[in-house]
N, C-alpha and C positions, 0 to 999 in steps of 0.2 A: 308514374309518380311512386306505388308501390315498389316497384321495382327500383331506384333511385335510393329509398328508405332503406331496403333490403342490402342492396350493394355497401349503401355509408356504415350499414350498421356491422356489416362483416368485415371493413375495413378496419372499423374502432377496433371489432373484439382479435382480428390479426396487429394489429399494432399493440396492442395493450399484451399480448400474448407473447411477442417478439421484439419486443422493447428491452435495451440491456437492463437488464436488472441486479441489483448489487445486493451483498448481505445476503444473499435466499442461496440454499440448495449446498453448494461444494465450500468448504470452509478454503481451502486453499487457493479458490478460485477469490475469494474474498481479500486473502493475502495479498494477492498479484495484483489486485484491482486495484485496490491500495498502494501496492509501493507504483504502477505504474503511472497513479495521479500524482502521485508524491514526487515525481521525478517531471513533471509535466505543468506543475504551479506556473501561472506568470506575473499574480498578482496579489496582494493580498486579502482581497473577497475571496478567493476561493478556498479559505480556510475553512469553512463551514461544510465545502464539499468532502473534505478529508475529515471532518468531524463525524458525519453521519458516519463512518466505520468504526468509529470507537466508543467505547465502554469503560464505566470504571478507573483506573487509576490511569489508563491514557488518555482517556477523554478529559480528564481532570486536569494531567499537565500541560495540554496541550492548550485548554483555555484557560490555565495562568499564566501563557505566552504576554508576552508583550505585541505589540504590532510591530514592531523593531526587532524582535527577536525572532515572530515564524518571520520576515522578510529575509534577515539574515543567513536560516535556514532551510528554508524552501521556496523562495525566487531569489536571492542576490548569488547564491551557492552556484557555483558552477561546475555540476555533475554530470556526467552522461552517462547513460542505463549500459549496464552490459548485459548480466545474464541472472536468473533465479535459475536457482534448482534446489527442489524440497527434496530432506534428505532424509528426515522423520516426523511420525505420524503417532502420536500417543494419547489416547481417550481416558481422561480421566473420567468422565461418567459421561452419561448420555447428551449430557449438554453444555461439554467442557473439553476443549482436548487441546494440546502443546503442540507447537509444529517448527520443527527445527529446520532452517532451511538458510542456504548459502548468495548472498548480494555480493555481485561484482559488479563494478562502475570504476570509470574514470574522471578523479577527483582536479581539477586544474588550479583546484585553490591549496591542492599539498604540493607540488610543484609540477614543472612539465613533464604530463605522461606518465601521474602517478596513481596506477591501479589498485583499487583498493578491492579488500576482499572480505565483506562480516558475514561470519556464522553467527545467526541470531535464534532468537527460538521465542516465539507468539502465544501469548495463552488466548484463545478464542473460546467466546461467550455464545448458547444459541439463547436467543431470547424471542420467542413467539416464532419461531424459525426462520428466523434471518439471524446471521454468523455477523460479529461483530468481534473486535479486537479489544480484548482487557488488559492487556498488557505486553513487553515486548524487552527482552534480554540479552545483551549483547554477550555473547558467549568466546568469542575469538575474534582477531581484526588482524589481519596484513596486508604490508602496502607496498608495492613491487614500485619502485620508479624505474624507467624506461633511459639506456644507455648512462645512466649514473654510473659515474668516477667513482672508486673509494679504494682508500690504503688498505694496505692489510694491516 
């Protein structure tokens, strides 16, 4: 019986231990988390999932969304992930720092096989230490569409 308590109770404390955890430790691992649920919505309850990352002026616009408007945006959207890559890292104090980093996806609502490309750049918040998103800037955007005709 002792033995049975001892087992369940090292199970807890390994699961509870290796459980994915979001918001704590790497801010940019925060970022990815983020856009990877962002790209992954099927429905409109899962708004609340991609609210726990945010803070401050994006958590704010995000729930003056409409229920029409995040559907629009993040399930009726037809995206597909390409690739992240952070490209800078800049602390503005110990519990603030901007992180510039480049989203490629393939967009089927700008036309067929049209690749799009944002340089964005993320102000992240530590708050009790877990990393949260405050904001988020769209710095650059190009859109490569795939065997497109054009005059010269």
């Amino acid at each position: 019986m002792r033995t049975k308590l001892v087992i369940s109770l090292l199970i807890i404390i390994v699961a509870g231990c290796t459980s994915k955890s979001t918001h704590i430790g790497d801010p940019k691992m925060v970022l990815k988390e983020y856009i990877q649920k962002s790209f992954s919505i099927k429905n409109i309850n899962e708004r609340k999932e991609l609210e726990k990352f945010l803070v401050g002026e994006a958590k704010t616009r995000m729930s003056a969304w409409s229920e029409a408007q995040f559907y629009r945006a993040f399930v009726e959207v037809k995206r597909e992930f390409g690739s992240l890559l952070f490209r800078e890292t800049q602390e503005i104090n110990a519990n603030e720092l901007n992180v510039v980093y480049e989203l490629s996806y393939v967009d089927q609502n700008r036309g067929h096989d049209a690749k799009v490309t944002q340089k964005k750049m993320a102000t992240l918040i530590n708050r009790d230490g877990h990393w949260l998103i405050e904001s988020v800037r769209n710095l650059k955007e190009t859109v490569e569409f795939r065997n497109e005709l054009a005059l010269p």
